[in-house]
C-alpha positions as CSV (number, residue, x, y, z in Angstrom):
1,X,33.4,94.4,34.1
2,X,30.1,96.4,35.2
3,X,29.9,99.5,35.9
4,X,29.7,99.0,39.7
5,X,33.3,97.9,38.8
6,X,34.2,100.8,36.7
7,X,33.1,103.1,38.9
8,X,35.1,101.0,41.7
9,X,38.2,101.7,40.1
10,X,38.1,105.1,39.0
11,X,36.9,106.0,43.2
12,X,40.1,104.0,44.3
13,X,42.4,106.1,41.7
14,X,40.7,109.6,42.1
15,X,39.6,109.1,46.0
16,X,42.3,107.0,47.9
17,X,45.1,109.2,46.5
18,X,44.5,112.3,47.9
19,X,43.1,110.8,51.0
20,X,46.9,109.4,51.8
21,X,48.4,113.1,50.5
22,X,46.2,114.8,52.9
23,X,46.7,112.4,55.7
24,X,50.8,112.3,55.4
25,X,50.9,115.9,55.1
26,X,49.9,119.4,56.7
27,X,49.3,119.8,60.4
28,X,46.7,118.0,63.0
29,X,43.6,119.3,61.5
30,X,44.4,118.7,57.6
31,X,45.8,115.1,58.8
32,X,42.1,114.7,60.2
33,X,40.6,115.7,56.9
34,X,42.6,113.4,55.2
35,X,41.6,110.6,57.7
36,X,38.3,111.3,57.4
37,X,37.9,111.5,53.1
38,X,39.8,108.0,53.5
39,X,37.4,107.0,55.7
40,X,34.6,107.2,53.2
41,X,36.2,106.8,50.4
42,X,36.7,103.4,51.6
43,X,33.0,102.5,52.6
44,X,31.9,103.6,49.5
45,X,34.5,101.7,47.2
46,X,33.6,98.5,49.7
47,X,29.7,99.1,48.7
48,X,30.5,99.2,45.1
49,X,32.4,96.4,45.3
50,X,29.7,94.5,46.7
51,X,27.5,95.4,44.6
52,X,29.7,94.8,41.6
53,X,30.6,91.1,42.6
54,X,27.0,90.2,43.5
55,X,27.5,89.6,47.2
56,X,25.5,91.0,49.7
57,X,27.1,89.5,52.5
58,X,30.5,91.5,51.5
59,X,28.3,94.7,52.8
60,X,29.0,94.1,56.5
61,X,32.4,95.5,56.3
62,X,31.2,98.7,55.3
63,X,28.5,98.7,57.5
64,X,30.8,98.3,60.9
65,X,33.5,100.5,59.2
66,X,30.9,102.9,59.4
67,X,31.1,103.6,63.1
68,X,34.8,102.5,63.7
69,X,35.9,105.5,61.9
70,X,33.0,108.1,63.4
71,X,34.9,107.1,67.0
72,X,38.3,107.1,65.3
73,X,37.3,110.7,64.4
74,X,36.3,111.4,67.7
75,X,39.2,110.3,69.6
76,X,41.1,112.0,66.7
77,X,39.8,115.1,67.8
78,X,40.1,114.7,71.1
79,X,43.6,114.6,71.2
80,X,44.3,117.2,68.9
81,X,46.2,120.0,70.2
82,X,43.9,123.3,71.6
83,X,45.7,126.6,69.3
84,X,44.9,128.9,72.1
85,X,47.7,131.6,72.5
């Protein structure tokens, strides 16, 4: 294993974890963080993944997930609720 791969697998233990705590848990906003550190935990683990089996082609997920989640956050926030009292 490289250590594209190594580094692969210790981002999925130490990054996707608390990306799903924060996202199950807490209120609107905290959810949002949590969607967000998913978010790019994600792209990056998909880069080094590419880059650890050798494939460039594997680098166009990343590369559209890239946008998908900036409008996800967007929308996200647009629906969140105002805290005005």
């Amino acid at each position: 294993m490289s250590g594209f791969g190594w580094c692969a697998c210790a981002l999925l233990i130490g990054g996707v974890g608390p990306a799903v705590v924060l996202a199950s848990r807490g209120d609107a906003a905290r959810r949002m963080v949590g969607l967000q550190l998913g978010s790019a935990v994600t792209v990056l683990l998909l880069m080094l993944l590419a880059q650890a089996f050798g494939q460039p082609s594997y680098l166009v997920v990343p590369f559209v997930a890239v946008p998908l989640s900036v409008a996800g956050t967007f929308v996200f926030t647009r629906l969140l609720p105002s805290r005005r009292s």
